[in-house]
py3Dmol code that shows the C-alpha trace and the ligand (Angstrom):
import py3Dmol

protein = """\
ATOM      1  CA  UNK A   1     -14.010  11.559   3.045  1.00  0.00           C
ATOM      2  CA  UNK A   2     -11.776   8.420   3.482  1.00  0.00           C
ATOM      3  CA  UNK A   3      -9.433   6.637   0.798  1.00  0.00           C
ATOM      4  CA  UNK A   4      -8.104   3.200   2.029  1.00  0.00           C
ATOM      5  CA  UNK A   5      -4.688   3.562  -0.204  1.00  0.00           C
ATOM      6  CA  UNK A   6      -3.691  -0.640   0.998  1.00  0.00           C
ATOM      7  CA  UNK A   7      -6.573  -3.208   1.029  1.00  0.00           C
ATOM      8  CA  UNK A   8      -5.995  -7.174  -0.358  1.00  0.00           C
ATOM      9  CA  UNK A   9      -9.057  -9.176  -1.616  1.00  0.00           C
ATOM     10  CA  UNK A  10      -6.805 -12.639  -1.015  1.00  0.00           C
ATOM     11  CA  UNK A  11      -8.045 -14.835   1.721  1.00  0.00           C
ATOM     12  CA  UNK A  12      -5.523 -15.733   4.684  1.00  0.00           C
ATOM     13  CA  UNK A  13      -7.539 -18.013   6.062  1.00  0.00           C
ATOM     14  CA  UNK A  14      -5.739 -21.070   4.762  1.00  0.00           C
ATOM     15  CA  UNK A  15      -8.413 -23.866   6.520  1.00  0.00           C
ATOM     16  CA  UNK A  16     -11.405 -22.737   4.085  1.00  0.00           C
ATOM     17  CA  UNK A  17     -11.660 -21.394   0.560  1.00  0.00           C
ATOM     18  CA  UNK A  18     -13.148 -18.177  -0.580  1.00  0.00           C
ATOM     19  CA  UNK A  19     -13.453 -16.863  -4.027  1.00  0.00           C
ATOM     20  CA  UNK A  20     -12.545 -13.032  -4.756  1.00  0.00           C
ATOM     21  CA  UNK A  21     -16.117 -12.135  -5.214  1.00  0.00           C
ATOM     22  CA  UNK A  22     -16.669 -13.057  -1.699  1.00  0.00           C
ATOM     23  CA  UNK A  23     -13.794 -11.003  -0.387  1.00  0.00           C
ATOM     24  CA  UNK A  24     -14.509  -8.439  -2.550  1.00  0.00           C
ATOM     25  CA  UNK A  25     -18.496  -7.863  -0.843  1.00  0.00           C
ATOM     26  CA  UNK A  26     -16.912  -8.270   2.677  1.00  0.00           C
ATOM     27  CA  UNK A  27     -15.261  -5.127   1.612  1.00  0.00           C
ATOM     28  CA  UNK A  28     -17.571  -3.229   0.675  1.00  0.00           C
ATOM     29  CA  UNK A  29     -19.601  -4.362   3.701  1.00  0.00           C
ATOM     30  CA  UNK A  30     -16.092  -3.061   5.947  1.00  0.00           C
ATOM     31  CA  UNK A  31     -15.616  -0.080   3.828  1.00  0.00           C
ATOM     32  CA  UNK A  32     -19.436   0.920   4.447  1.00  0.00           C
ATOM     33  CA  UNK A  33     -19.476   0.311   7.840  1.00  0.00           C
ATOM     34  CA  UNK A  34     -16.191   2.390   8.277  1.00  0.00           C
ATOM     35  CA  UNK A  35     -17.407   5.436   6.010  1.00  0.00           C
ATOM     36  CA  UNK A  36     -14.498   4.580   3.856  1.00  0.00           C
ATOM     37  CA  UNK A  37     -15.778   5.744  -0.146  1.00  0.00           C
ATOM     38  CA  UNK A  38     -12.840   4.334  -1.985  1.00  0.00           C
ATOM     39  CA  UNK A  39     -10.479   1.754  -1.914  1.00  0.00           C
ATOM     40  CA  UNK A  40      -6.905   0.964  -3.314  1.00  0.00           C
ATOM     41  CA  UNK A  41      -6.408  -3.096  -3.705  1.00  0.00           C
ATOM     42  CA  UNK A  42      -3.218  -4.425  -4.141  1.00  0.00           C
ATOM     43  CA  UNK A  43      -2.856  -8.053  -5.695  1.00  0.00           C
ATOM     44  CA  UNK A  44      -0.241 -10.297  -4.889  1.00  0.00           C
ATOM     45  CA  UNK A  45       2.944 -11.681  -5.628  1.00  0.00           C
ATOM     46  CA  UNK A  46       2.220 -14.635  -6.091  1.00  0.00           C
ATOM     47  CA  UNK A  47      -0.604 -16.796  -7.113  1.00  0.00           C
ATOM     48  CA  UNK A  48      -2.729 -19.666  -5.874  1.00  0.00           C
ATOM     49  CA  UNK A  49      -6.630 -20.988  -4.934  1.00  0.00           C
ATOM     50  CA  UNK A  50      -6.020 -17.941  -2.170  1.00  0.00           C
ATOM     51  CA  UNK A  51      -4.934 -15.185  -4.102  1.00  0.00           C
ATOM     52  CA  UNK A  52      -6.219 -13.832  -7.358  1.00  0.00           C
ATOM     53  CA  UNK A  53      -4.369 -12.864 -10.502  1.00  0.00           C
ATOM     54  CA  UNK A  54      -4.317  -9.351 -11.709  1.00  0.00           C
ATOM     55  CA  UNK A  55      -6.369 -10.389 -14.705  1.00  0.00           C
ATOM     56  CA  UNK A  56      -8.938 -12.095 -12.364  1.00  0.00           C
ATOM     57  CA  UNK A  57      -9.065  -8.794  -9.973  1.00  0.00           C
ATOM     58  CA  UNK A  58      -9.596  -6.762 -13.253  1.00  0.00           C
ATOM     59  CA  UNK A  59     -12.631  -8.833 -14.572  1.00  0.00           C
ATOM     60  CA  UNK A  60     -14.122  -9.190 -11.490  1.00  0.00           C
ATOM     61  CA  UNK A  61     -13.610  -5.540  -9.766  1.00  0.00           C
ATOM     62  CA  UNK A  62     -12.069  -3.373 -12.790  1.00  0.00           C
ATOM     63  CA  UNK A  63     -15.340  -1.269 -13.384  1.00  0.00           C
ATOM     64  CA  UNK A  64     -15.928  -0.649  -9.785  1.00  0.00           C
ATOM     65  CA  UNK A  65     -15.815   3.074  -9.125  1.00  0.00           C
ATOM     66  CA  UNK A  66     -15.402   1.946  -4.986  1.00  0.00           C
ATOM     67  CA  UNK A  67     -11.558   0.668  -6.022  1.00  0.00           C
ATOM     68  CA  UNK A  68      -8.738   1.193  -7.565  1.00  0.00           C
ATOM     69  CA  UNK A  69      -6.287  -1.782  -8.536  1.00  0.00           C
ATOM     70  CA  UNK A  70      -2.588  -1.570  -8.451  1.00  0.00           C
ATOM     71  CA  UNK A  71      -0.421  -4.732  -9.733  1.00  0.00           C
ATOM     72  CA  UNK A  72       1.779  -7.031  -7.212  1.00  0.00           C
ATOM     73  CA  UNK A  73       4.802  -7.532  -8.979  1.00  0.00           C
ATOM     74  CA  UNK A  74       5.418 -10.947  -9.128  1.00  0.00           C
ATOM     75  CA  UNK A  75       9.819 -11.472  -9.636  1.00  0.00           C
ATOM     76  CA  UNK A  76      11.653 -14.544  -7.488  1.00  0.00           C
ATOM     77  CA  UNK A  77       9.601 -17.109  -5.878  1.00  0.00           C
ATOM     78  CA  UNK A  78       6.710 -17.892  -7.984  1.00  0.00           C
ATOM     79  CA  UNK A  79       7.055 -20.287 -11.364  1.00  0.00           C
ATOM     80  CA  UNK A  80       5.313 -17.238 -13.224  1.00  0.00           C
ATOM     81  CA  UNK A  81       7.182 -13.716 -13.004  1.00  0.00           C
ATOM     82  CA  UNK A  82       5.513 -11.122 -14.442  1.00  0.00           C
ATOM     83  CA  UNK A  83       5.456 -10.123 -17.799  1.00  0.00           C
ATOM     84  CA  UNK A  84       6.445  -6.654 -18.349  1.00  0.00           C
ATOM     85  CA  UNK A  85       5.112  -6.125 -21.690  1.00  0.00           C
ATOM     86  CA  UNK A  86       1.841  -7.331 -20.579  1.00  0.00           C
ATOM     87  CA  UNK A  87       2.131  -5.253 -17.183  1.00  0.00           C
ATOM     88  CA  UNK A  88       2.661  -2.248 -19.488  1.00  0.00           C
ATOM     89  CA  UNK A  89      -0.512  -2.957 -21.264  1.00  0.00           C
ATOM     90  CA  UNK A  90      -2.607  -2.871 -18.189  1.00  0.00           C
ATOM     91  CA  UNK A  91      -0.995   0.555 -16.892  1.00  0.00           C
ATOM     92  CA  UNK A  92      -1.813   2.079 -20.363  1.00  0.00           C
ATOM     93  CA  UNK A  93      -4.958   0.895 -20.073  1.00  0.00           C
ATOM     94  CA  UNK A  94      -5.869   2.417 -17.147  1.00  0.00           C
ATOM     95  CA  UNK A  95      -6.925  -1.160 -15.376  1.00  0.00           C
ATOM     96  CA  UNK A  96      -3.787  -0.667 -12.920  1.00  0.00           C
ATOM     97  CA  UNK A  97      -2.822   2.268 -11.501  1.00  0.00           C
ATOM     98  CA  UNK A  98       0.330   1.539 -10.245  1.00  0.00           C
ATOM     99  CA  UNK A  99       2.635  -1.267  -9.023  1.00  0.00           C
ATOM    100  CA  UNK A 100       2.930  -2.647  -5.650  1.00  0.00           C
ATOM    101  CA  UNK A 101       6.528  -4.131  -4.654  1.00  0.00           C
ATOM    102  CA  UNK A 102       6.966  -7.591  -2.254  1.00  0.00           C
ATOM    103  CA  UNK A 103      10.879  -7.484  -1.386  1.00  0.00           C
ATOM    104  CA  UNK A 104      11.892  -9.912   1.061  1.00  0.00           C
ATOM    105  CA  UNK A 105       8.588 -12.174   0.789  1.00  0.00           C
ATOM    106  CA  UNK A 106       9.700 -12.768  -2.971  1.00  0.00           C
ATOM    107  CA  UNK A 107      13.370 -12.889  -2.170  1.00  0.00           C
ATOM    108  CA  UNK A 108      14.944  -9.549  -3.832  1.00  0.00           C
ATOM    109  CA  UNK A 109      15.910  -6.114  -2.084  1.00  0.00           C
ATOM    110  CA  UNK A 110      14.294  -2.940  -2.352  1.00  0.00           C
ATOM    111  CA  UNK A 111      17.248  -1.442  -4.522  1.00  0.00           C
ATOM    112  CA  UNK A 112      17.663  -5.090  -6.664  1.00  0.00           C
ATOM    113  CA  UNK A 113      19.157  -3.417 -10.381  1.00  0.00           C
ATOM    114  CA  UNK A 114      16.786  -6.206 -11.844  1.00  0.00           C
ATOM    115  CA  UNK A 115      13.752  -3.986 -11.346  1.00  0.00           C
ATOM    116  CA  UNK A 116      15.515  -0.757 -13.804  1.00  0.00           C
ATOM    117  CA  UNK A 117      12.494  -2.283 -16.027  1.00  0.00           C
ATOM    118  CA  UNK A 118       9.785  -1.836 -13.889  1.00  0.00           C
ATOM    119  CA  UNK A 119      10.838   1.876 -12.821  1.00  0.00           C
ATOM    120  CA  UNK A 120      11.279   2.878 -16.107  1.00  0.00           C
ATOM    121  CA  UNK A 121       7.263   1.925 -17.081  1.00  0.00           C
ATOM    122  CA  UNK A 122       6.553   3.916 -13.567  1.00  0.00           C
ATOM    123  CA  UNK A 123       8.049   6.848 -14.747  1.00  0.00           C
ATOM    124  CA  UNK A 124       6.956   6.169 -18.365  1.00  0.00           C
ATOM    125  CA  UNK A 125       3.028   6.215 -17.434  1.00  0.00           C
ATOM    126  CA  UNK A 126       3.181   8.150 -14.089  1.00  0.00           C
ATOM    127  CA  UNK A 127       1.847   5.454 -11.931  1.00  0.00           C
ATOM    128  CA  UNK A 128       3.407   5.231  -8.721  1.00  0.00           C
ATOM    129  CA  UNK A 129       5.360   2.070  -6.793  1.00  0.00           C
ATOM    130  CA  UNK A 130       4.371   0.659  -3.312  1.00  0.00           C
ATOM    131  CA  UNK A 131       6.718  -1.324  -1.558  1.00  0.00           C
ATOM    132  CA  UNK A 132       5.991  -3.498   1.404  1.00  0.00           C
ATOM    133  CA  UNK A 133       8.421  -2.327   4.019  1.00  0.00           C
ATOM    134  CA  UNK A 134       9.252  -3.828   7.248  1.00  0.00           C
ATOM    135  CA  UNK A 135       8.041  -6.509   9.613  1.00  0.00           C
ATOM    136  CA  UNK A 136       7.050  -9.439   7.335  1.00  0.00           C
ATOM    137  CA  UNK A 137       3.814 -11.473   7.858  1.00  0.00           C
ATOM    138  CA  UNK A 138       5.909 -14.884   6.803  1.00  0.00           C
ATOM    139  CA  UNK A 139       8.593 -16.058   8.933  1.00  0.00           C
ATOM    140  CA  UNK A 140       9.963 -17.156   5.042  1.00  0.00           C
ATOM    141  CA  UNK A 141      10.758 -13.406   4.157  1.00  0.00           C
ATOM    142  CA  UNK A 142      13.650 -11.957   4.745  1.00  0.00           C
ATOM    143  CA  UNK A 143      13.832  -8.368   6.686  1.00  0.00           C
ATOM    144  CA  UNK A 144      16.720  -6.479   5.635  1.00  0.00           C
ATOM    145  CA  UNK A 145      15.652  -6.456   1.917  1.00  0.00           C
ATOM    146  CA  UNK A 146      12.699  -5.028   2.789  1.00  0.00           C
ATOM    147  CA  UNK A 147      14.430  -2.177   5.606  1.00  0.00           C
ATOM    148  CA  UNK A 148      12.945   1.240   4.334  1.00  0.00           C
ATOM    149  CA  UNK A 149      16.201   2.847   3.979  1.00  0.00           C
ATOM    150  CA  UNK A 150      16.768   1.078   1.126  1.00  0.00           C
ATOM    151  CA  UNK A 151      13.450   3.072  -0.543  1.00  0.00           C
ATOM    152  CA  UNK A 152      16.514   6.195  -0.815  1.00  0.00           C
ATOM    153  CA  UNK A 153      18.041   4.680  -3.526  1.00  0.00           C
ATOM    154  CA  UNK A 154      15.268   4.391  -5.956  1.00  0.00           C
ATOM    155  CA  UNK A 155      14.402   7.491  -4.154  1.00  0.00           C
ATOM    156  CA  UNK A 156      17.555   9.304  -5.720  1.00  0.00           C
ATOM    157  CA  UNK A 157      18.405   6.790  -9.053  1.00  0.00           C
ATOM    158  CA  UNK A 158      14.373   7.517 -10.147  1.00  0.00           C
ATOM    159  CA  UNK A 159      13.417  10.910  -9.266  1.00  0.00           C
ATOM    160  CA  UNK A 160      10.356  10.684 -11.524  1.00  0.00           C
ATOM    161  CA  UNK A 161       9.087   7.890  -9.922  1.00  0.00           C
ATOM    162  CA  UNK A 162       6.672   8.670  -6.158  1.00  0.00           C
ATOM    163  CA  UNK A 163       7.432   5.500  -3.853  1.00  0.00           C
ATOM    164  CA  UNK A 164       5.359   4.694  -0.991  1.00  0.00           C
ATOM    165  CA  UNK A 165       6.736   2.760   1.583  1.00  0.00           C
ATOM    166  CA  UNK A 166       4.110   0.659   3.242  1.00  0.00           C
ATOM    167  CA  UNK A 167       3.376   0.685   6.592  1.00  0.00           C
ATOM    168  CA  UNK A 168       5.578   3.141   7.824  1.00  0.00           C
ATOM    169  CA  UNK A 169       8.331   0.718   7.476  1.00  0.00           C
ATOM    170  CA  UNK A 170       7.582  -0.500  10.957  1.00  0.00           C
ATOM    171  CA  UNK A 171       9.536  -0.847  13.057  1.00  0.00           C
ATOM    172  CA  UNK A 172      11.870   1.591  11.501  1.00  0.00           C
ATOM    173  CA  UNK A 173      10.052   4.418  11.457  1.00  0.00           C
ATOM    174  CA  UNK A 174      13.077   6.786  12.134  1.00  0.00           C
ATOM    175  CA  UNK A 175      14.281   5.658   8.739  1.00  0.00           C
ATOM    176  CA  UNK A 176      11.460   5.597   7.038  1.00  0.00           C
ATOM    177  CA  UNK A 177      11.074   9.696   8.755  1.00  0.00           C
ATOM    178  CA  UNK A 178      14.541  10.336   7.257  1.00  0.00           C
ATOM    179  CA  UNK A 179      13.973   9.165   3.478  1.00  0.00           C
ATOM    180  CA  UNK A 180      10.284  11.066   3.758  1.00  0.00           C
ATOM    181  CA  UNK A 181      11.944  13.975   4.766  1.00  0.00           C
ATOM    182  CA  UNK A 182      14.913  13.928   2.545  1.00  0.00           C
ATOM    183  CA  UNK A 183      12.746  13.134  -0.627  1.00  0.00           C
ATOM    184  CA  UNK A 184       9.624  14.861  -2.142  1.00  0.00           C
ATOM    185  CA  UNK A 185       9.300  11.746  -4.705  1.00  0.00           C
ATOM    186  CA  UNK A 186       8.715   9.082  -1.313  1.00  0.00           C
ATOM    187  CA  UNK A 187       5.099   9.034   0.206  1.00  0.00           C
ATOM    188  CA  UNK A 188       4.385   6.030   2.800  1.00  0.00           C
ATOM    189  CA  UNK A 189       0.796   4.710   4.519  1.00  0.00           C
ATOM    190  CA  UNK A 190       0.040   4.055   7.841  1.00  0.00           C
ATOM    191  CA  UNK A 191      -1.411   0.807   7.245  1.00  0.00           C
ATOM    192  CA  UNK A 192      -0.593  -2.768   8.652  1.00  0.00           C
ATOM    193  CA  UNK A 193       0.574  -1.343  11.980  1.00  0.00           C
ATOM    194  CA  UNK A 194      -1.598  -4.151  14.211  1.00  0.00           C
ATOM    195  CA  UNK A 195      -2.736  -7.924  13.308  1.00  0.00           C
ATOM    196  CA  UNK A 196      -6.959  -7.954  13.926  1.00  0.00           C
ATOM    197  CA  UNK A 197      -7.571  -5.175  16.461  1.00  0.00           C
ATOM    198  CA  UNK A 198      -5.818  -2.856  18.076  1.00  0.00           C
ATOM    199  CA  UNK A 199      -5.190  -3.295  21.655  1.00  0.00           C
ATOM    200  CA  UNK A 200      -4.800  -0.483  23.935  1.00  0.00           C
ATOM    201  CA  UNK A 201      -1.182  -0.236  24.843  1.00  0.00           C
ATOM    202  CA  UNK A 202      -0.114  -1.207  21.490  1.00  0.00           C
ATOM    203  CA  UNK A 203      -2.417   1.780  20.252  1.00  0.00           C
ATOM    204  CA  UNK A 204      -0.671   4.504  22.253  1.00  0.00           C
ATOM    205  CA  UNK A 205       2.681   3.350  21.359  1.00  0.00           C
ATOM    206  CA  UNK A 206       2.472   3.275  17.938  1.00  0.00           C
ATOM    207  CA  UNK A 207       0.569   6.472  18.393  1.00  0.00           C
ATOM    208  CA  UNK A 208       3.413   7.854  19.687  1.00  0.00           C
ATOM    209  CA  UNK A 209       5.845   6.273  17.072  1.00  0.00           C
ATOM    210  CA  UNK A 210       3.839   8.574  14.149  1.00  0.00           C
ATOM    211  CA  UNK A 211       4.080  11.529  16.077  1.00  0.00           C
ATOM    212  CA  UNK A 212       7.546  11.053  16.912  1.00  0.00           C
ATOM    213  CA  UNK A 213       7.949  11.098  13.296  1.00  0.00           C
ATOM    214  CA  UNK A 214       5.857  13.975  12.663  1.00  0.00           C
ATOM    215  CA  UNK A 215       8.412  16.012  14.891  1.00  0.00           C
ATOM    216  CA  UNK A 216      11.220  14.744  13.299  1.00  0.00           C
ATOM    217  CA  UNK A 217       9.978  14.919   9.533  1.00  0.00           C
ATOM    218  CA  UNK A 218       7.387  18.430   9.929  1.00  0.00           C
ATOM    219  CA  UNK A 219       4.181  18.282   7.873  1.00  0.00           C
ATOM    220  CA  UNK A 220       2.830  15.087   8.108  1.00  0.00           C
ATOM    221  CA  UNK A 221       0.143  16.061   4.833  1.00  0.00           C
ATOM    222  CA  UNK A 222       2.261  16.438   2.957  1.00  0.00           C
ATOM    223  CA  UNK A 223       3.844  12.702   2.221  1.00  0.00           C
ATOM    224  CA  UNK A 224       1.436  10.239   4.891  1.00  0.00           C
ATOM    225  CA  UNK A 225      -1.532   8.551   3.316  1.00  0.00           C
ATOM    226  CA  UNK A 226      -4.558   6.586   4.920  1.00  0.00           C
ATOM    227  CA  UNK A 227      -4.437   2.390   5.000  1.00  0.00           C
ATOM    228  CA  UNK A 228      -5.081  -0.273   6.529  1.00  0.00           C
ATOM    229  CA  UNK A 229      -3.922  -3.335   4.800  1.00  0.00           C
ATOM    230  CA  UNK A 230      -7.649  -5.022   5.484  1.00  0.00           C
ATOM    231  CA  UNK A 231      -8.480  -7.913   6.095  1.00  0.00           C
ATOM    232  CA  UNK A 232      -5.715  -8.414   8.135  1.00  0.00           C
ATOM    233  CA  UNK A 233      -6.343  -5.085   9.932  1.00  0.00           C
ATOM    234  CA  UNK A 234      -9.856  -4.397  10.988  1.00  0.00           C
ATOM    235  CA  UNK A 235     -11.003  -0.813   9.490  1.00  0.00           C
ATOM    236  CA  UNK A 236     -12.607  -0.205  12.545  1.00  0.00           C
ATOM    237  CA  UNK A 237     -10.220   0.392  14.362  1.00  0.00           C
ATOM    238  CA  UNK A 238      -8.310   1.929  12.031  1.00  0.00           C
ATOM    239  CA  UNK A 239     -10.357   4.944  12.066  1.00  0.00           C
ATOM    240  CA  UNK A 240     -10.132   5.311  15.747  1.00  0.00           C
ATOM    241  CA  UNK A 241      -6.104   4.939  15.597  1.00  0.00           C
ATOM    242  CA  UNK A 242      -5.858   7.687  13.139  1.00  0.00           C
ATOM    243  CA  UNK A 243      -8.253   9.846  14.943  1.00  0.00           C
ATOM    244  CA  UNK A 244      -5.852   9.188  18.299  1.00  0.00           C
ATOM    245  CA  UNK A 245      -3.394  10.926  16.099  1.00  0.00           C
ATOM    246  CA  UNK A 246      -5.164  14.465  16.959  1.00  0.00           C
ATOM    247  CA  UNK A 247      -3.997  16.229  13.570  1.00  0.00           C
ATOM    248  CA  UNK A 248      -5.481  19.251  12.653  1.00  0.00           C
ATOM    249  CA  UNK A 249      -7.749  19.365   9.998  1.00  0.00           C
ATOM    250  CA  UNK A 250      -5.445  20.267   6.643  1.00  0.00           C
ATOM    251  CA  UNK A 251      -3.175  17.252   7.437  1.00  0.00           C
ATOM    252  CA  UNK A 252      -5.884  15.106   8.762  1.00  0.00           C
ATOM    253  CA  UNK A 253      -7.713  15.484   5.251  1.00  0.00           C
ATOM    254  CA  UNK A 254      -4.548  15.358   2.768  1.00  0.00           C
ATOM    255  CA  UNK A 255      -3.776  12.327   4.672  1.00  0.00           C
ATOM    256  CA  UNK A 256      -7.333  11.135   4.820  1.00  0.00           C
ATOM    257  CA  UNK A 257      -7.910  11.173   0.857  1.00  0.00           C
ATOM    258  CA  UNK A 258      -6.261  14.473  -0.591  1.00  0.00           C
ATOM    259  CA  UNK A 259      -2.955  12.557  -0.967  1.00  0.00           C
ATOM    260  CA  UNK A 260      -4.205   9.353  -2.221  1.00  0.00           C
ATOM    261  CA  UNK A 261      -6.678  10.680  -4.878  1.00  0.00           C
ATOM    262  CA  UNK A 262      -3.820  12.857  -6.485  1.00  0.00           C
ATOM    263  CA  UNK A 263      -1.043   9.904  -6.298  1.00  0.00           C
ATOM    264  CA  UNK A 264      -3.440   6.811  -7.496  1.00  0.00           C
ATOM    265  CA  UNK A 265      -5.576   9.696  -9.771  1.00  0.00           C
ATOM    266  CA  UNK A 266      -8.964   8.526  -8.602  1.00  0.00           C
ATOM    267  CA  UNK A 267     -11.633  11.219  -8.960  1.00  0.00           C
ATOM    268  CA  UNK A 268     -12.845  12.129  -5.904  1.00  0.00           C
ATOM    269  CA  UNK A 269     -15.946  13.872  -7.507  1.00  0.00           C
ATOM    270  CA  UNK A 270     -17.502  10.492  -8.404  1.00  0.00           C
ATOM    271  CA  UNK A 271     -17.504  10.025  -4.394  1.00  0.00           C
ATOM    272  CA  UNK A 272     -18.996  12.525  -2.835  1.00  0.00           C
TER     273      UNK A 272
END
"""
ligand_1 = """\
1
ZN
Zn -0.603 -5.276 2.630
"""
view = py3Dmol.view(width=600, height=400)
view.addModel(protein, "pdb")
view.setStyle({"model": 0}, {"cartoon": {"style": "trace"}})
view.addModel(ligand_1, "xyz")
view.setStyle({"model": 1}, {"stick": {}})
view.zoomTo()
view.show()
């Protein structure tokens, strides 16, 4: 069994439209193809013709048992911010199961006091927060607020809140190693590590990157979960990197689904 914990349904392919429905069947088609059974889709923070609202991803996807949905949290650059209340209504109503975090593209830091709101309805309702950590995609984001050693302090100031740090907070990984190993409330996916495809030497270095951290933090089952950040990382070979990681077969499956089904709750019997 495979959970894909960091999957988008906005196009990036600025020269033509696409509507979410049409995103949303190319992944299912990927997800087939890749013997992936569930998926966790995180919207955006921001808005546009490209990239749906959280409303729109719940009326269009919100029954699905093949996904779960997790808010974008939308703060600093778009004319819209999100409404808290309304953000709480969603969590308690089970649409969204958790929040996803977009420091540096939408101009704040990881540790920014303004978010003490959204923490506390994390720890209120149990969901947990994803953060977007590391290398940006936009040459308009800014790095440092987005460095994963900044995922310590709402590590420490919000101990009933589980943070994952997305992909691996590349290219910090010895950071992102530390705060895993330092804190039992910090998870982090292994997603967004190549553009497209993988090529070979880029493969078996950032093979070697994850299990330099594995020696460093011990037991990689316990806090790593499965991702890919499709469609801008092909699922494909996805699989094939995190079978190049040679794990043995208890951390191979907590990291596979175990990890992801108990953080995002998704019921795992419905999928086999
Ligand atoms: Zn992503």
């Amino acid at each position: 069994m495979l959970i894909d914990c960091h999957v988008h349904i906005n196009n990036y392919d600025s020269t033509q439209l696409a509507d979410p429905r049409q995103t949303a069947d190319k992944l299912f088609a990927a997800m087939q193809e890749s013997g992936v059974s569930h998926a966790v889709i995180l919207t955006s923070y921001f808005v546009n013709e490209h990239r749906p609202h959280v409303d729109e991803a719940i009326a269009l996807l919100g029954d699905d048992p093949r996904v779960t949905l997790i808010e974008g949290l939308r703060w600093r650059v778009d004319d819209t911010r999100t409404d808290l209340f309304r953000m709480e209504e969603r969590i308690a109503a089970g649409q969204v199961r958790g929040i996803k975090l977009y420091p540096g593209y939408d101009k704040y830091a990881i540790n920014d006091p303004s978010l003490e709101g959204v923490m506390r309805i994390a720890a209120k309702h149990k969901v947990p927060v994803m953060i977007h950590c590391g290398d940006t995609y936009s040459k308009h984001a800014k790095l440092r607020q987005a460095h994963p050693l900044l995922v310590d302090d709402l590590a420490v100031d919000y101990p009933d809140v589980d943070f994952v740090i997305c992909h691996l907070g590349n290219p910090w990984f010895q950071d992102t190693a530390e705060v895993l190993y330092k804190n039992d409330n910090v998870y982090a996916d292994i997603s967004g590590l190549t553009l497209g495809d993988f090529h070979y030497e880029f493969e078996r270095y950032m093979v070697q990157r994850v299990r330099d951290m594995i020696t460093y933090m011990g037991d990689p089952g316990r806090q790593l979960l499965y991702g890919t950040d499709w469609p801008l990382a092909g699922m494909k070979t996805y699989r094939k990197f995190f079978d190049s990681l040679e794990l043995d077969e208890d951390a191979r499956d907590n990291i596979a689904w175990r990890n992801a089904a108990r953080l995002f709750r998704i019921d795992v019997e419905r999928l086999r």
